[in-house]
N, C-alpha and C positions, 0 to 999 in steps of 0.2 A: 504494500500500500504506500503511495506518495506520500512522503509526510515533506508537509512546509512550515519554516517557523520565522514569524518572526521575531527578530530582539529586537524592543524598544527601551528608547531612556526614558522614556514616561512613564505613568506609574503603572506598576502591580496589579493596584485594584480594576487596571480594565483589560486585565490577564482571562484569556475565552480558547480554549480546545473542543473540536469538534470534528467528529467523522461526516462523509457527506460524498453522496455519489458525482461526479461532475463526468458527462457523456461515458455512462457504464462503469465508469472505473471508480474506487475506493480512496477516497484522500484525508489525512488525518491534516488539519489546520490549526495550527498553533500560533497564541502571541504571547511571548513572557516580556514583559515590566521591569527594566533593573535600578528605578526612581531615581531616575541622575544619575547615578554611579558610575560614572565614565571608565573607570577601571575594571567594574562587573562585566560594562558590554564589550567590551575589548579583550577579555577573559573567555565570553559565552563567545561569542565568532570562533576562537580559536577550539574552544571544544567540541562544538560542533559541527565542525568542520570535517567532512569526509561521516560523519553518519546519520546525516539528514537528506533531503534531495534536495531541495531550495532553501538557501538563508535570505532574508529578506530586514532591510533595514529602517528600523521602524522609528517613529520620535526625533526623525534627523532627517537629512537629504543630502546623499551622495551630490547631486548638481542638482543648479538652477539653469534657467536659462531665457533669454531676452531676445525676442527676434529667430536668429537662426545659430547664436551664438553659444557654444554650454560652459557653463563654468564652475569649475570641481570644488568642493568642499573640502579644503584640504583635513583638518581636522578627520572627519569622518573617513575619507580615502583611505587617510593613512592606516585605520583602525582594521576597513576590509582588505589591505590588501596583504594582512596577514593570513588570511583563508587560500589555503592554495586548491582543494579539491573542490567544494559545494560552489554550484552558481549563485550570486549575490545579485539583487534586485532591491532598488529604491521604491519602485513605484514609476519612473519618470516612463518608461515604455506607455504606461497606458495615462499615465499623464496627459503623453504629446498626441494619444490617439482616442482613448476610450472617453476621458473628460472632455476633448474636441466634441467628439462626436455625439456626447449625451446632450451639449448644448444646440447643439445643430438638432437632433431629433424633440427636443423639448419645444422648441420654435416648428419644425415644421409639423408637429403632430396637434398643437394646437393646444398642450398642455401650459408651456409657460410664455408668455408674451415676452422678451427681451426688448423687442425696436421699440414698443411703446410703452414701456416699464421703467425705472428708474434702478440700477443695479450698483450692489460693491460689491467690489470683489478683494479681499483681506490683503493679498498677494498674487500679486500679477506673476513674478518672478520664477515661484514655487505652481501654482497652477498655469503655467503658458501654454497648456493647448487650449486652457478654457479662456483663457485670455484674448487668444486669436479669435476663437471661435464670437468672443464676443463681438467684438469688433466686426467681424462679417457679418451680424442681425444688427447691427447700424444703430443701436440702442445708446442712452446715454450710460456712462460708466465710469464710476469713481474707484481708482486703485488705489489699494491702503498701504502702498509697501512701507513709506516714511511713517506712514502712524501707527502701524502697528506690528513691524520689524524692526525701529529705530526710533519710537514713541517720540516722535515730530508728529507737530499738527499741521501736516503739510498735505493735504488732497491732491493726488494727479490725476488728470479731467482727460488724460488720453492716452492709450497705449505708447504712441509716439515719447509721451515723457516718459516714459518708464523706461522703453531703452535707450532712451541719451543718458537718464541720470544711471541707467545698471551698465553701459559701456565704462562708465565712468567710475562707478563704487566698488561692481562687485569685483571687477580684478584683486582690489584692496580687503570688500570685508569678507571673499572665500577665505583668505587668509587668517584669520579672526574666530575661535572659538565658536563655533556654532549656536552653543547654548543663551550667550550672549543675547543672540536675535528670537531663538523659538523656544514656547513655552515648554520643559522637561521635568519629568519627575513631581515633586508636589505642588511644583505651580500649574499644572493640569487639573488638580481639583479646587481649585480655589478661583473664583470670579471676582477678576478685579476690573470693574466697567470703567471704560475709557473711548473717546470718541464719541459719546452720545449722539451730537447730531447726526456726522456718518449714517450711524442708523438707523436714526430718526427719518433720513431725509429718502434713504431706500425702501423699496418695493419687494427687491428681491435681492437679500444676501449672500456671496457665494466663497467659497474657497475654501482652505482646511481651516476641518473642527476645531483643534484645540486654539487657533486665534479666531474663531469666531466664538466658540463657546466660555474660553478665558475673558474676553472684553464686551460682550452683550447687556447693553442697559438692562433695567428690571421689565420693562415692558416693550413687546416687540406685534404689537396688536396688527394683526391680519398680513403681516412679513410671510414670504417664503423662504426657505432656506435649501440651500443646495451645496452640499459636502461630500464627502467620500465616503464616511463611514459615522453610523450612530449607534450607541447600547439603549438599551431602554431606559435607562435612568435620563440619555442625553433625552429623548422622544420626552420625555413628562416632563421636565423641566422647562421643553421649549412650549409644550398646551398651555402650562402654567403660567408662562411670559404671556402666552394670548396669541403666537405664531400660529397662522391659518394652516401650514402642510412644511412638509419635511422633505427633502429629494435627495436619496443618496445615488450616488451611481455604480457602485459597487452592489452584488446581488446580496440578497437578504438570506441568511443559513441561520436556522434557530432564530427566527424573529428579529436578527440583527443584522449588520453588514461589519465585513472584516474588513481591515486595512485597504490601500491601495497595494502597497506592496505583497500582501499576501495575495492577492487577486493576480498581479503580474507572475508570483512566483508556480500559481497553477498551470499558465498558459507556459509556462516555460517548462516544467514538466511535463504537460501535456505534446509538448513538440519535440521532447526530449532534445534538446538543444540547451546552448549557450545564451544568455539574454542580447548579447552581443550580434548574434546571427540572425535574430530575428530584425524581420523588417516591418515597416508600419503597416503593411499592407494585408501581412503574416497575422499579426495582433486582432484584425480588425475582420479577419476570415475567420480565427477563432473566436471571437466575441459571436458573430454570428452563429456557429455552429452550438454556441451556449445559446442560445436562443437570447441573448443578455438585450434587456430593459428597462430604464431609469427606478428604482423605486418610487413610487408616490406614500408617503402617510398622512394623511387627513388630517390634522390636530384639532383645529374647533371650526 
């Protein structure tokens, strides 16, 4: 049976294993928690390594990327490129294809309005194929990367700023502790609201959970939100804000959605390949063969 795991620096408590058939075959999906411990996860890669099928890097990101440009994370790199036998997945594979494409299908199926909606999206950098993708439904869009990667209250009103100022930063902040910029370990359960109007002034939320769920005013009345992955506890927290519906794009197994990266690390099993080898076209033949579609939950 494929088993994939991933390690994250984030906490523990949102630690989920489960078996689960994906096209006939048997896959055991793991996420362990090592709450910041930067030495834990740099520890667990190494032991892991050669008796898993996919490691999958969680609570971090191997690259960003701006435009057509990618840019390594040095920090973390360094961590996996101690794994010499298991293939290593961030997530960014279906980053650049599956969150593309969940926003293109949610505009043309008629479930979520983008051109005539008002949207943020937390991180342009970190989500860039939902990035793009916005930008082609011609919608207005506010990217958070200064306010909430580098808590400036600085708004960028257009993809366009976002890669002049990341040609220009992230050369300098991939070099820069990770941790610095995204929330890890026990600042993932603690909400501490920042930007209020941000969210105030959008329709429709988008991009990773822990900076959307970290920085969310108390009330987010008739908001959509749209992220990669949610537990139930995230799903009742956001009714109780007053959020009309929930989208993840990653499928739902046991009532939940698993990472992005443990999603990638299936499709990479499933081709028994390298993540390297696969191409966007590969990713997006196999999303379809999953029969893969946006989740919707309903909240109030």
């Amino acid at each position: 049976m494929p088993h994939v795991v991933s390690i994250s620096l984030g906490t523990s408590k949102r630690d989920k294993r489960s078996e689960v058939e994906i096209l006939g075959e048997r896959f055991l999906l793991e996420r362990i928690g090592v709450d910041g411990d930067l030495k834990r996860y740099a520890e667990m890669f190494r032991e892991l390594d050669g008796k898993v099928d996919v490691l999958g890097v969680g609570g971090a990101d191997m690259y960003v990327m701006v435009g057509e440009k990618r840019y390594a994370w040095q920090q973390i790199v360094r961590i996996t490129e101690s794994v010499k036998q298991t293939p290593v997945v961030d997530g960014s594979g279906l980053k650049h294809t599956l969150e593309r494409e969940t926003v293109r299908t949610l505009q043309a199926d008629g479930i979520v309005d983008f051109r005539n909606s008002r949207t943020l999206l937390v991180s342009g950098v970190d989500r860039f194929g939902m990035a793009q993708s916005l930008v082609e439904c011609g919608g207005p869009v506010v990217y958070g990367d200064l306010m909430f990667g580098m808590g400036l209250p600085i708004s960028l009103r257009s993809y366009g700023s976002v890669r002049r100022l990341g040609s220009i930063l992230l050369p300098i902040l991939s070099r820069l502790p990770q941790t610095w910029f995204y929330p890890t370990g026990e600042k993932q359960e603690k909400r501490t609201p920042k930007f209020a109007k941000a969210f105030e002034e959008a329709d429709i939320i988008c991009g990773d959970w822990h900076f959307i769920g970290r920085y969310l005013p108390d009330k987010i009345i008739g908001k959509t939100i749209l992220t990669q992955t949610l537990r139930k506890a995230d799903l009742e927290m956001l009714r109780e804000m007053g959020a009309a519906r929930a989208i993840t794009t990653t499928p739902a197994i046991d009532g939940e959605s698993f990472p992005t990266n443990v999603m990638e690390g299936v499709i990479v099993a499933l081709r028994n390949t390298r993540p390297e080898n696969i191409r966007p076209e590969q990713y997006l033949e196999t999303l379809r063969n999953l029969d893969w579609k946006p989740n919707v939950f309903s909240l109030n």
